[in-house]
Rosetta silent file (secondary structure, phi, psi, omega in degrees, C-alpha in Angstrom):
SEQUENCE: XXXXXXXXXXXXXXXXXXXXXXXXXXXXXXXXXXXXXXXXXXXXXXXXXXXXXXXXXXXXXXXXXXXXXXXXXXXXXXXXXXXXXXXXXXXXXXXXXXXXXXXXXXXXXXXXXXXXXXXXXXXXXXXXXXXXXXXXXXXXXXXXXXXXXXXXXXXXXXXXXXXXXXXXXXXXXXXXXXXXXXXXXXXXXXXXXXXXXXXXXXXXXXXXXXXXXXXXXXXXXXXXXXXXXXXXXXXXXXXXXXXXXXXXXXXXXXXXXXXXXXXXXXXXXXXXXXXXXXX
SCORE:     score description
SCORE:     0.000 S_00000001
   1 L     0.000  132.180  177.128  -58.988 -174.352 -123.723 S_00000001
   2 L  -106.247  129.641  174.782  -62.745 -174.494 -123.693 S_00000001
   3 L   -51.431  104.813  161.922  -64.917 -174.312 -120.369 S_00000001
   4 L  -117.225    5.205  142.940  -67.611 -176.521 -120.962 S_00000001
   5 E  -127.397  176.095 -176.113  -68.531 -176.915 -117.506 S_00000001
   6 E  -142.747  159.301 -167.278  -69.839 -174.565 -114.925 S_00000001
   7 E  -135.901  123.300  138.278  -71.370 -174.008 -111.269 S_00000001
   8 E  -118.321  133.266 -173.955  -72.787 -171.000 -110.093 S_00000001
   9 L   -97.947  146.083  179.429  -73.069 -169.746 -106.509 S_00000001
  10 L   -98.565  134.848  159.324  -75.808 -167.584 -105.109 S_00000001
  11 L  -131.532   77.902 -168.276  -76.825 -166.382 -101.927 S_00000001
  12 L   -54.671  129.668  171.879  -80.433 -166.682 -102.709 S_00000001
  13 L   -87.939  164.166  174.353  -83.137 -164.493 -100.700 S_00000001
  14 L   -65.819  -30.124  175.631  -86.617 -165.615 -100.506 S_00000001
  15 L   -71.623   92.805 -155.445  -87.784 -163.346 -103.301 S_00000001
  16 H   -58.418    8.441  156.712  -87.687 -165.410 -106.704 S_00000001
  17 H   -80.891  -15.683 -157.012  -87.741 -162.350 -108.512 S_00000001
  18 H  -102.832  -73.301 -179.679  -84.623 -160.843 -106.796 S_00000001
  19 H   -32.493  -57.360  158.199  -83.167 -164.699 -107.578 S_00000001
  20 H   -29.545  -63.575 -162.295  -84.349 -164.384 -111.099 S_00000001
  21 H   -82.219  -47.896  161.737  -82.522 -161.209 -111.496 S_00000001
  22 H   -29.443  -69.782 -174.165  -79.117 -162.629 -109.737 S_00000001
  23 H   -62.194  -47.999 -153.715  -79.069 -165.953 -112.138 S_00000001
  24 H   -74.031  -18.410 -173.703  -79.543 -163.320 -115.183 S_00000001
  25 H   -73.288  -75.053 -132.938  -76.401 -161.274 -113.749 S_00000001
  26 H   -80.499  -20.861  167.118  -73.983 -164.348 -113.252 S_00000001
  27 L   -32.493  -63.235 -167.362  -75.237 -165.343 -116.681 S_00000001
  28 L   -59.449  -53.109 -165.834  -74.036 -162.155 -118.239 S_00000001
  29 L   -84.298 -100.260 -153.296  -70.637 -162.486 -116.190 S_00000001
  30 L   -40.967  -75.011 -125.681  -69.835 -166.363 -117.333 S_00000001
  31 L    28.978   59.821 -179.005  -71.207 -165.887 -120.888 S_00000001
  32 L   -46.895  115.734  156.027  -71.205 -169.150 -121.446 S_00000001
  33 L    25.475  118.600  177.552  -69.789 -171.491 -124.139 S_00000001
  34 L   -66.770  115.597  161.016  -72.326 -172.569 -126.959 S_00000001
  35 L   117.446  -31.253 -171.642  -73.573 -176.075 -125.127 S_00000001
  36 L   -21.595  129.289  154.986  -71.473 -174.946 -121.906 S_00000001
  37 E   -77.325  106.136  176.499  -73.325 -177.412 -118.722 S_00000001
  38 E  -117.840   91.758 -178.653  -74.054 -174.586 -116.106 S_00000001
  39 E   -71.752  129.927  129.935  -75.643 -175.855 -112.625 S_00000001
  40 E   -65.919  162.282 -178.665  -77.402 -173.624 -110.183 S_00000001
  41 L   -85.148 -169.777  176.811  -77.528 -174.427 -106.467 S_00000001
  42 L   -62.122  161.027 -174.934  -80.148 -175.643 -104.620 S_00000001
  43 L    43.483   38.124 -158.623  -82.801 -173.122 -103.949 S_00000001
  44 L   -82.732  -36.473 -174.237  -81.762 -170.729 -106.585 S_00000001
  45 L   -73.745  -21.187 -176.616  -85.495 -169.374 -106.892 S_00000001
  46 L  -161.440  137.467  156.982  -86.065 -169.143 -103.277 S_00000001
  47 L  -131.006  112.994 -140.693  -84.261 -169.691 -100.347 S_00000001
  48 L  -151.596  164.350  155.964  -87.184 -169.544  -98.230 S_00000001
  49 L   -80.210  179.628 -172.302  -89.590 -171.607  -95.525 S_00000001
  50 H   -59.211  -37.438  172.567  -92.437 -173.753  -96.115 S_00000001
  51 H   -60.600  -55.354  177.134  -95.092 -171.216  -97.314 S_00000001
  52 H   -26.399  -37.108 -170.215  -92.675 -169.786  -99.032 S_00000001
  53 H   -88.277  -81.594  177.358  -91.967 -172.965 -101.545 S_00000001
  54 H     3.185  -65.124  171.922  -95.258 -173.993 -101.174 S_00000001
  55 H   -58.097  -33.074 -160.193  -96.540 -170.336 -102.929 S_00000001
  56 H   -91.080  -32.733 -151.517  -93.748 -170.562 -105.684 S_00000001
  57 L   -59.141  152.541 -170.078  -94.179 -174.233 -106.596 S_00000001
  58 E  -129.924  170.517  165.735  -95.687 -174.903 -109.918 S_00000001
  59 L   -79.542  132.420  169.671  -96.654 -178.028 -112.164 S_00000001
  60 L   -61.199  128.980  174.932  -93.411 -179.816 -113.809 S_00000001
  61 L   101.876  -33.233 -147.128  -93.583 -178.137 -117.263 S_00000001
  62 L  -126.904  129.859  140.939  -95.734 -175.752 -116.542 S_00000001
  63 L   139.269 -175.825 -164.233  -95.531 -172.285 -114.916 S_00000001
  64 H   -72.434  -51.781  170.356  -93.900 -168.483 -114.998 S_00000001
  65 H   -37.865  -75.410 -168.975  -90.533 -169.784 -113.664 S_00000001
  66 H   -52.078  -37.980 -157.588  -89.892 -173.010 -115.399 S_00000001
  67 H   -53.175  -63.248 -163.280  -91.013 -170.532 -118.660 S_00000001
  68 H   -65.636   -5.276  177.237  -88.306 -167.967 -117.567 S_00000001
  69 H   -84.414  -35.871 -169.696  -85.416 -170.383 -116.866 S_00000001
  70 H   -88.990    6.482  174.896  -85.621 -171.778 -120.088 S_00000001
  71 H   -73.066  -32.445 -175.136  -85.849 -168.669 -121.749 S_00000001
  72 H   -85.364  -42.095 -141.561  -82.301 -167.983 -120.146 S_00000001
  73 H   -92.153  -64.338 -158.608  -80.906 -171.832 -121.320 S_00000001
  74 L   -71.256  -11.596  173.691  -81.948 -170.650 -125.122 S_00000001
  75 L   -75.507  -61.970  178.046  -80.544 -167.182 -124.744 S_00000001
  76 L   -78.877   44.180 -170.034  -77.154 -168.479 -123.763 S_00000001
  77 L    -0.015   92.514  154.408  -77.161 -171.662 -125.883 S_00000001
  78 L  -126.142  178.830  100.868  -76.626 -173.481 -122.778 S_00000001
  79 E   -46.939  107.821 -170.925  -77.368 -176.491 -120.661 S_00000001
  80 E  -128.977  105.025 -174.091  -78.970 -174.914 -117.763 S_00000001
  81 E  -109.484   92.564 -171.368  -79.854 -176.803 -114.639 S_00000001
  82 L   -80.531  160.912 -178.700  -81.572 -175.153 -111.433 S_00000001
  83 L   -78.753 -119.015 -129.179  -80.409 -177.095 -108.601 S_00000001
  84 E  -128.452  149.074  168.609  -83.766 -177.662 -106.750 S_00000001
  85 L  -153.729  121.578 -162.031  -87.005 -175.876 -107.571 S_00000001
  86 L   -54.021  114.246  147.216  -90.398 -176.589 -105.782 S_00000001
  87 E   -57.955  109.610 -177.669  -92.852 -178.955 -107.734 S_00000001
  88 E   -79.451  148.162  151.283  -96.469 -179.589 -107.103 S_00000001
  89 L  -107.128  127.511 -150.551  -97.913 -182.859 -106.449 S_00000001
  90 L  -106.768  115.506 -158.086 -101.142 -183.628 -107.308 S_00000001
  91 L   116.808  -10.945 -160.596 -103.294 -185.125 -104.234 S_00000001
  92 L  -129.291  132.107 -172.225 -100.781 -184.082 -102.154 S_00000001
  93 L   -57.313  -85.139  175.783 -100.024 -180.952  -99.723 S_00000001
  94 L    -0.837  155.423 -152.100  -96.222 -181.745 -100.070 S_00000001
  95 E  -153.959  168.737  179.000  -94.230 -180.470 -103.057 S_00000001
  96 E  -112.432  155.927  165.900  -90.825 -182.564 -104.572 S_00000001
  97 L  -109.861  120.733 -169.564  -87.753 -180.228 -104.473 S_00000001
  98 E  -124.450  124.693  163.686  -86.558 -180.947 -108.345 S_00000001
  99 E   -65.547  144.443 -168.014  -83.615 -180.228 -110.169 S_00000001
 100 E  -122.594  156.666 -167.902  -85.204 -179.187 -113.852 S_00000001
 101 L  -131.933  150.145  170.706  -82.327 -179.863 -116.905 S_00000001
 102 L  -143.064  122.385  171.263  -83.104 -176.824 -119.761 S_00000001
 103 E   -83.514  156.298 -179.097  -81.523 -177.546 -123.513 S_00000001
 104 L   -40.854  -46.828 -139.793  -79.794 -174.766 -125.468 S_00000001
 105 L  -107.244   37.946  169.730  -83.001 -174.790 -126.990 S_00000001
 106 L    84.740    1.260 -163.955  -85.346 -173.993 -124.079 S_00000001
 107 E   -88.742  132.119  147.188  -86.606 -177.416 -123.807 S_00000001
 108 L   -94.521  102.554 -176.171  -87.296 -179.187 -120.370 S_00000001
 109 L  -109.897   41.364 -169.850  -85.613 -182.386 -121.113 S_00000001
 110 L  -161.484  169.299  120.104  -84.817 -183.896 -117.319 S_00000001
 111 E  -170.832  172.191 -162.068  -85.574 -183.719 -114.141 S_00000001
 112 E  -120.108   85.623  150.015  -84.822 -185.043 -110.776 S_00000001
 113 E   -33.371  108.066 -177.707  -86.919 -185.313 -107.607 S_00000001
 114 L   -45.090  132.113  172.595  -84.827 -185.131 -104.767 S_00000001
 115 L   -81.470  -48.094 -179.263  -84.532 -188.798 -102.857 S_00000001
 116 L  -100.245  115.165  167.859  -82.836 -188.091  -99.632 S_00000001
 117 L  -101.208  144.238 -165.807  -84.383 -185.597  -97.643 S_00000001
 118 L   -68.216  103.533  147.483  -82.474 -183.043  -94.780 S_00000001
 119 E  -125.464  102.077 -170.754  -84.173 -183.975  -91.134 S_00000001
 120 E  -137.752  177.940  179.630  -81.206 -183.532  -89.282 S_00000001
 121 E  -148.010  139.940 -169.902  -80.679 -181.239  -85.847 S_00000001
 122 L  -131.450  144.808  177.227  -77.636 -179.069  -86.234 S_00000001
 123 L   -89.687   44.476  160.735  -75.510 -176.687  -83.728 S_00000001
 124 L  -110.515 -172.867  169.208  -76.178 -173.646  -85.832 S_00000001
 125 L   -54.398  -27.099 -179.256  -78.911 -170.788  -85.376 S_00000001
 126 L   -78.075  -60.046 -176.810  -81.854 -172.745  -87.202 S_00000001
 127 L    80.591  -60.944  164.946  -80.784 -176.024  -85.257 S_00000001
 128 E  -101.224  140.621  167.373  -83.486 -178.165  -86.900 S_00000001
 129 E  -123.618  143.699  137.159  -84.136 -178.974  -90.639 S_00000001
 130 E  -173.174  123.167 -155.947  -86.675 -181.390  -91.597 S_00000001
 131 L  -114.435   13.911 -177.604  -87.370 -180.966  -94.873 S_00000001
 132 L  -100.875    5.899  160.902  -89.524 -184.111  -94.924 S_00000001
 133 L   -83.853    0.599 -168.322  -92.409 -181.496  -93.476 S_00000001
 134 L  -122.295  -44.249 -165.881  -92.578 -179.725  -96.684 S_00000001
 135 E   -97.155  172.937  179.821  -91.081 -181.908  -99.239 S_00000001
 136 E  -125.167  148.876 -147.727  -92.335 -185.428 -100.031 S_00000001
 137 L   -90.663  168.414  157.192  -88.718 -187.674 -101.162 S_00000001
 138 L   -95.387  170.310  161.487  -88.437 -189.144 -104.465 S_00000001
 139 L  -173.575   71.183  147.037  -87.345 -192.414 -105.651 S_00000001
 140 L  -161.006  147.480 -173.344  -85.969 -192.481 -109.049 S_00000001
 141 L   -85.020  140.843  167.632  -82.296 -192.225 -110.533 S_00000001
 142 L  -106.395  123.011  154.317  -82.255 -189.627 -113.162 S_00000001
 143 E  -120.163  178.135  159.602  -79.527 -188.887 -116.030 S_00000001
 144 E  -173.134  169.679 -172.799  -79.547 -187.389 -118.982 S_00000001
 145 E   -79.208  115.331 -175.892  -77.896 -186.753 -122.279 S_00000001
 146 E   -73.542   87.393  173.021  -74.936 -183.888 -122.275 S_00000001
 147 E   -57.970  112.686 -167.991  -74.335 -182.686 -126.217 S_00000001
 148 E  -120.809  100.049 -177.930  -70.800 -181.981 -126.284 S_00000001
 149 L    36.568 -120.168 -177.842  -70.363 -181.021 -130.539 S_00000001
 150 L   -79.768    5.370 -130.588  -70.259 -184.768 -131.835 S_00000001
 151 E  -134.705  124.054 -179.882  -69.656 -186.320 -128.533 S_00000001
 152 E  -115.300  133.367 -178.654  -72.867 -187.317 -126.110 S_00000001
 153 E  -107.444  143.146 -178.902  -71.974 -187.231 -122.135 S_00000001
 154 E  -110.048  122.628  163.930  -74.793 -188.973 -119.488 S_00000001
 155 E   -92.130  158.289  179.662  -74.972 -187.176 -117.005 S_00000001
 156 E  -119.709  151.072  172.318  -76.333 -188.034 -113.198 S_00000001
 157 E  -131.027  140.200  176.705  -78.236 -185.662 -110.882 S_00000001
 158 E  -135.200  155.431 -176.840  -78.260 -185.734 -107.294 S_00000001
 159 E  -132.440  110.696  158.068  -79.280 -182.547 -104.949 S_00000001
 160 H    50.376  -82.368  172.614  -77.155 -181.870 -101.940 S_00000001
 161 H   -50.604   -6.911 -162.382  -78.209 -184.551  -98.884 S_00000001
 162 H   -85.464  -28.980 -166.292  -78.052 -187.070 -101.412 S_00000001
 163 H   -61.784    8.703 -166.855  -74.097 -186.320 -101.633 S_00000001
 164 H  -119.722    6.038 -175.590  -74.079 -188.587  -98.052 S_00000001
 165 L  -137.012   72.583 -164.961  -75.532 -191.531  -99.591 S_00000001
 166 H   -49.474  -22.122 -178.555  -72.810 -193.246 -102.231 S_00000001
 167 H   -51.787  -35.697  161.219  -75.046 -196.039 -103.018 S_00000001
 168 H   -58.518  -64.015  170.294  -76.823 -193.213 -105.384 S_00000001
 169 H   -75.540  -18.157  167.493  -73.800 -192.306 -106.872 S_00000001
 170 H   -78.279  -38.722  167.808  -72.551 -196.003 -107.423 S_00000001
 171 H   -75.487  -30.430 -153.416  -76.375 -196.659 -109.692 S_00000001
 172 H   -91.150  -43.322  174.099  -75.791 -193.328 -111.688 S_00000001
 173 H   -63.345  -32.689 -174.900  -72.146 -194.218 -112.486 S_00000001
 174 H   -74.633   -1.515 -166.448  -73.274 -197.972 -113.505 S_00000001
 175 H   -93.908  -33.198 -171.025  -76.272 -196.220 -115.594 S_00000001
 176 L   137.630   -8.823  179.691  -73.259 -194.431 -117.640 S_00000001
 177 L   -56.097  117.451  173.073  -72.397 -191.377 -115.540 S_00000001
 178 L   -86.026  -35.437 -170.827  -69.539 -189.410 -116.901 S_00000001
 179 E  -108.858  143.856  141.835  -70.755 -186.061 -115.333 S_00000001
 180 E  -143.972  124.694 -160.957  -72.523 -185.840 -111.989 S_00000001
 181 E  -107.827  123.324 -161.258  -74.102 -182.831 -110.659 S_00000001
 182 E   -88.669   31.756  175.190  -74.198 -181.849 -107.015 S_00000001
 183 E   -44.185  127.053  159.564  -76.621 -178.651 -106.362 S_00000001
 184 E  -123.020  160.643  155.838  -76.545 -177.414 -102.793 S_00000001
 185 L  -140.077  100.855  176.950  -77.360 -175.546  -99.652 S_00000001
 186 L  -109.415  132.375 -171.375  -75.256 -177.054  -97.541 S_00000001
 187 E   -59.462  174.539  177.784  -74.843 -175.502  -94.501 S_00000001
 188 H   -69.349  -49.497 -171.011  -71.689 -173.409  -92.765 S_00000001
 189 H   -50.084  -53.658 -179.585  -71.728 -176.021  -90.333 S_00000001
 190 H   -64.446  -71.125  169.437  -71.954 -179.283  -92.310 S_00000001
 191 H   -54.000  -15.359 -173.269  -69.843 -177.812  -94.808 S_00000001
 192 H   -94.549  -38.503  169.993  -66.451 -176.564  -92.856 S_00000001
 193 H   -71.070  -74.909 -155.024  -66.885 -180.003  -92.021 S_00000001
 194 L  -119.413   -2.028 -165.021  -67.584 -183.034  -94.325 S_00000001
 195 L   -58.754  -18.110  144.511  -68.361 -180.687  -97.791 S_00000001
 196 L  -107.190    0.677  175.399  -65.078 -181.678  -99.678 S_00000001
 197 H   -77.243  -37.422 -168.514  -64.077 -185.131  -98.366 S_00000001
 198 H   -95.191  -22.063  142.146  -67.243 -186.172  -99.381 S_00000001
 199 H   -36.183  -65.836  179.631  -67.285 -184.410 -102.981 S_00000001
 200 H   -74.033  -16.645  147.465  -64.242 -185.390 -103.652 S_00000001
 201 H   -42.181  -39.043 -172.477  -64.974 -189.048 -102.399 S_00000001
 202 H   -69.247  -48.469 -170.007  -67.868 -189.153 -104.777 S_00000001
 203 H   -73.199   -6.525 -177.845  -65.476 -188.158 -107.748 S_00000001
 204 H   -77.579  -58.585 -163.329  -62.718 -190.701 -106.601 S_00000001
 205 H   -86.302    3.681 -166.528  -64.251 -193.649 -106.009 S_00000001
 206 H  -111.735  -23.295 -168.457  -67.253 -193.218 -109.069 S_00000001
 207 L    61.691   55.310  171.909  -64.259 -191.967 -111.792 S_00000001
 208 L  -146.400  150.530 -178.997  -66.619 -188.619 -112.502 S_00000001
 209 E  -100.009  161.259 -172.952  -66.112 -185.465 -112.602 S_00000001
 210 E  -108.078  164.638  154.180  -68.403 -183.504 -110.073 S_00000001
 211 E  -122.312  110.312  179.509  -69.758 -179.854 -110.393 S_00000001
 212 E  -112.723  122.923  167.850  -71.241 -178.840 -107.214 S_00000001
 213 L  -105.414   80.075  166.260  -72.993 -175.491 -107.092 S_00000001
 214 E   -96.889  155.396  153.586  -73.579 -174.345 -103.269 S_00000001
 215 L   -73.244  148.553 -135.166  -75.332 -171.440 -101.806 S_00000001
 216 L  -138.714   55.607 -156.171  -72.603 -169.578 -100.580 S_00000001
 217 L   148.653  167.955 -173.519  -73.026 -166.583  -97.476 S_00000001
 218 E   -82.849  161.894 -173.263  -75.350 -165.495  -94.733 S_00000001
 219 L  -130.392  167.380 -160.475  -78.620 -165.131  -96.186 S_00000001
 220 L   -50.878  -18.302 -147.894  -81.570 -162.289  -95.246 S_00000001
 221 L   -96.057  -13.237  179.567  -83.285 -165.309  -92.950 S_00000001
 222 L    89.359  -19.808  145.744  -80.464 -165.682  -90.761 S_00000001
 223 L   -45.383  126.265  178.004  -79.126 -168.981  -92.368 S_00000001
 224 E  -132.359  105.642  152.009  -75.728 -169.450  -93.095 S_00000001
 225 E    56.077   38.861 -140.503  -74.102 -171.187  -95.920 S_00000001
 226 L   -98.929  -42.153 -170.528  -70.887 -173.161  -96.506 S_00000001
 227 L    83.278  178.893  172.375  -69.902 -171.813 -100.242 S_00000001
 228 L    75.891   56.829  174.488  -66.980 -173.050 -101.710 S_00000001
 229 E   -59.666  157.127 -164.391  -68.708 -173.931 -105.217 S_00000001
 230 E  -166.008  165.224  173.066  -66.128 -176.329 -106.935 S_00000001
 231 E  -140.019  143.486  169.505  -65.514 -178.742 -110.154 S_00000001
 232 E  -140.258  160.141 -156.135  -63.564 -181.611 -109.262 S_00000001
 233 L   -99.515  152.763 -179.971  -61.939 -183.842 -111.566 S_00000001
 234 L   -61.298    7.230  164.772  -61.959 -187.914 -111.654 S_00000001
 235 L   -95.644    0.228 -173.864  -58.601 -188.089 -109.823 S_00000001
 236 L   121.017  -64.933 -152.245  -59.811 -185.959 -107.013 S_00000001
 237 L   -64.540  152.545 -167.691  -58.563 -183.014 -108.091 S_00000001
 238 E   -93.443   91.034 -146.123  -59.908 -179.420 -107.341 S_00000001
 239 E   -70.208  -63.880  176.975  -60.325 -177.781 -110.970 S_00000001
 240 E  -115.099 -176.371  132.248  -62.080 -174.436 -109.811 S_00000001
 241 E  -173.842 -168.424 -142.575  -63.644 -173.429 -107.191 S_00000001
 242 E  -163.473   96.267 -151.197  -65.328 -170.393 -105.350 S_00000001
 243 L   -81.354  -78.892  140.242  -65.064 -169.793 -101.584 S_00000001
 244 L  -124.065  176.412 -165.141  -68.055 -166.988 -100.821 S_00000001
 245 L    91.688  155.303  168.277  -70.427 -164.656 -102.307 S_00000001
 246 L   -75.061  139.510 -166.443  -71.864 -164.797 -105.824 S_00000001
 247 L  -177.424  179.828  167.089  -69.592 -165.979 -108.400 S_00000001
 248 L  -141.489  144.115 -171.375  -68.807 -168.637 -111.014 S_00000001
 249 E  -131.017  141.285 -175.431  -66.460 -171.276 -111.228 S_00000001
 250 E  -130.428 -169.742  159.289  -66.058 -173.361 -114.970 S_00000001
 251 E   171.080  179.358 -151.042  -63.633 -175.774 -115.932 S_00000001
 252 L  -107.775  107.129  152.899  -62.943 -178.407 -119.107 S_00000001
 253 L   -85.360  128.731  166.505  -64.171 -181.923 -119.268 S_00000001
 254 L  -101.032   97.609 -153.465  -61.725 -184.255 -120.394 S_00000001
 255 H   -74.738   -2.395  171.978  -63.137 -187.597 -121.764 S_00000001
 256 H   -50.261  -59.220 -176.662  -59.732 -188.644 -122.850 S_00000001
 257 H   -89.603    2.781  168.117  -58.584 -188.280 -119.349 S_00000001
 258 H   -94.517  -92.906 -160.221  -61.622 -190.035 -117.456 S_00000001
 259 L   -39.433   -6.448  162.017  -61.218 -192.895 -119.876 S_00000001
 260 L  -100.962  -21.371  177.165  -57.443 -193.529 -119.183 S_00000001
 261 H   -65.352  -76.529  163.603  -57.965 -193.070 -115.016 S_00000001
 262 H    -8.725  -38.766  177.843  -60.779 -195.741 -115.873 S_00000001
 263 H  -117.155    1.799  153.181  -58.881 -198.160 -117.799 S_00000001
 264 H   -81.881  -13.224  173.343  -55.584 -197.713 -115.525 S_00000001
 265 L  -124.049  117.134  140.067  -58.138 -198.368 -112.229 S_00000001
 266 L  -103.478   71.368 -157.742  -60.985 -200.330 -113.198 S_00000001
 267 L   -83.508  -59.346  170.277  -62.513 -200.396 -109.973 S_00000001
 268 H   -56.717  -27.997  126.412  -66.063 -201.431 -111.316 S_00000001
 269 H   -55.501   -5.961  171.125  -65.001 -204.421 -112.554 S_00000001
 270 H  -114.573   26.732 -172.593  -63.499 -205.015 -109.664 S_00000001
 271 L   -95.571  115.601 -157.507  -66.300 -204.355 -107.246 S_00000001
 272 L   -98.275   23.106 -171.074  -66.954 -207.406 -105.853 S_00000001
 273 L  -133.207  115.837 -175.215  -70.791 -206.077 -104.767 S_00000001
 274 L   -63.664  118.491  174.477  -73.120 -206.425 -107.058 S_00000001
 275 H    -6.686 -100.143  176.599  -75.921 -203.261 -108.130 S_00000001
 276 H     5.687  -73.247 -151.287  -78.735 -205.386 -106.656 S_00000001
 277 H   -65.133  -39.522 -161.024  -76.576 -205.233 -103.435 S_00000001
 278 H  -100.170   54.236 -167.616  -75.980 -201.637 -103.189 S_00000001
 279 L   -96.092    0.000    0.000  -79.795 -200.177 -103.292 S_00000001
């Protein structure tokens, strides 16, 4: 059986060189698949405050980082996707937090500006996020093409708050999503709580399989976590997963077996709410 996808969790420090050195580890330990889809979480380069992003962020395309991720994507002939990485805007203090897509061959050929951003007030040690003081929100759906040997997969990207807003996941599956990818840092709280009913909701009702890649553990900053990196399958089902700590979790897509849940359910023909409607 061949893996062809993968998640790996982190418990990313503020120092993207420390981060850097982490993703090059769990590399080494998956040795991934030639083509193998491998998501990072959210924050893989930093897990950090506002100066913090603010100093690392770079021009899309451009910069030390972006150079060195894809440097990694052509060394493992992979599909390599950090989960969110800070993005300048130009006129603007505010940065996007962007998932970046890297082809085996080093190429950036995606990316995603996050849409929904975390201002929430939580009964953990931090107690407030609002992540709409640093970041500025996006507002376009992103996919892109997955090379699987002869076989092309579309994938959808979403980054962690977005997993609370199905209307997002209902355009990416009508766009063509087969894949959809979930980076997070979802918290201990948040997570003990709603982090697989609503994963596996996404993969139920959209007929996709999900890969979700969280940060996973207490981190130097005093933030904590939920973990429990996972692949879930378009029934539902829990393929891999990864509780805490750094690790990897892979599992097999099977387009055989999306396409018969799909034509035994067709629940998008049978959605009686039109795109237009669900915006």
């Amino acid at each position: 059986m061949v893996y062809n996808l993968a998640a790996i969790q982190m418990v990313s420090v503020s120092s993207p060189e420390i981060n850097l050195s982490c993703i090059k580890k769990l590399l080494e330990k998956l040795s991934p698949v030639a083509n193998q889809l491998v998501l990072l979480p959210e924050n893989a380069l930093s897990f950090s405050d506002k100066s913090g992003y603010l100093s690392l962020a770079e021009n899309l395309g451009e910069g030390y980082y972006q150079t060195q991720l894809g440097l990694l994507a052509k060394q493992h002939q992979c599909y390599l996707v950090c989960g969110s990485f800070p993005i300048k805007i130009r006129q603007s203090a505010k940065i996007f937090s962007t998932s970046l897509v890297f082809s085996p061959q080093g190429k950036l050929i995606s990316h995603y500006h996050k849409i929904h951003l975390f201002d929430a007030l939580l009964s953990d040690q931090k107690g407030r996020y609002k992540e709409s003081d640093t970041f500025m929100a996006g507002d376009e759906i992103q996919l892109f093409d997955y090379q699987m040997g002869s076989e092309s997969v579309k994938v959808g990207l979403a980054i962690c708050y977005d997993l609370r807003f199905p209307a997002l996941f209902q355009m990416l599956r009508a766009k063509g999503a087969d894949i959809i990818l979930l980076p997070a840092a979802f918290t201990k709280v948040t997570g003990a709580g709603h982090w697989f009913p609503l994963l596996q909701a996404r993969a139920i009702e959209n007929q996709c399989y999900i890969i979700a890649a969280n940060q996973g553990g207490l981190h130097p900053c005093g933030r904590e976590t939920y973990g429990h990196s996972v692949i879930i399958s378009p029934w539902g089902e829990l393929l891999s997963q990864l509780e805490l700590g750094e690790g990897v979790v892979q599992a097999s897509f099977d387009k055989q077996f999306l396409e018969r849940i799909r034509l035994q359910m067709p629940v998008t023909s049978h959605n009686r709410f039109s795109n237009s409607l669900v915006k």
